[in-house]
Phi, psi and omega in degrees: 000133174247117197228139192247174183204161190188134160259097166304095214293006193225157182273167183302329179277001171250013160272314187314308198301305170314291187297352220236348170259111195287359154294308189293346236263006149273010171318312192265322191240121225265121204093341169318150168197190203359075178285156187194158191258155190251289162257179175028208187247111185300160348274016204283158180312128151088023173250208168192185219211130166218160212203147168284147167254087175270101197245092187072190198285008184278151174257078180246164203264076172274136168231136204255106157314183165219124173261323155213153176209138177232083196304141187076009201219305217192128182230141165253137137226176168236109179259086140001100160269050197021240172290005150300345204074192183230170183197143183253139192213108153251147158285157146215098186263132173252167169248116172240094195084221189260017173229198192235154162232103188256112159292124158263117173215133219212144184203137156298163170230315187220174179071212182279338191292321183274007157283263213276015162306129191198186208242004159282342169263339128336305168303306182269346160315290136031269205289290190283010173279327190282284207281013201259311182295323164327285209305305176334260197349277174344301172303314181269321172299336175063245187267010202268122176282183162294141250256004158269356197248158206239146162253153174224144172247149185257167223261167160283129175292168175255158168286000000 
């Protein structure tokens, strides 16, 4: 199982908006490309999202649920890899202070991913959970560094 955390520079409702938007969400989620709403109205309950998975030269054709959704709180989904099987991938935006703290946790559900589920795919789960919440961050914060950081300049010497 894999679960990641990230202190967002935004408050949950300008995390929420960046996740509720299917232009960005190959923006974010790494390797997505052409997202498109299949059904119903994203991120609402029971609607869903299909979209290429590009891993190396292989493609794949994923289609994504929304199992919940609590806007500014809570996103569920279910992503359909065909013969990859499924896997439930939850949000969970907290609020911390004036910023967000969003949990990820991803699991298989059905097929060969949870059969060959192990803890080297655990590991690579990880890596790209790590650079999928960067991107969030990135998206929602927009131009904003971290909210510590200082440039020094060194003083000119005197003669």
């Amino acid at each position: 199982m894999a679960v990641r955390h990230r202190l967002i520079r935004k408050p949950p409702a300008d995390v929420w908006e960046v996740l509720s938007d299917v232009a960005r969400y190959g923006d974010w989620v790494v390797g997505a490309a052409r997202a498109e709403v299949d059904e119903g109205q994203w991120p609402k309950l029971e609607a869903s999202l299909r979209y290429e998975i590009r891993i190396g030269p292989f493609t794949l054709h994923n289609r994504t649920v929304v199992r919940r959704s609590e806007p500014t709180a809570v996103l569920e989904l279910e992503a359909d890899s065909g013969p990859l099987g499924t896997a439930r991938i939850a949000m969970e935006l907290r609020p911390w202070g004036e910023h967000t703290l969003i949990i990820f946790d991803e699991h298989p559900l059905r097929g060969a991913g949870g059969a060959l589920h192990n803890g080297l795919l655990d590991a690579a789960q990880q890596v790209r959970h790590r650079a999928m919440l960067r991107r969030l961050a990135r998206l929602c914060e927009g131009d904003e560094g971290p909210a510590h950081t200082t440039s020094v300049r060194p003083r000119p010497r005197r003669a």
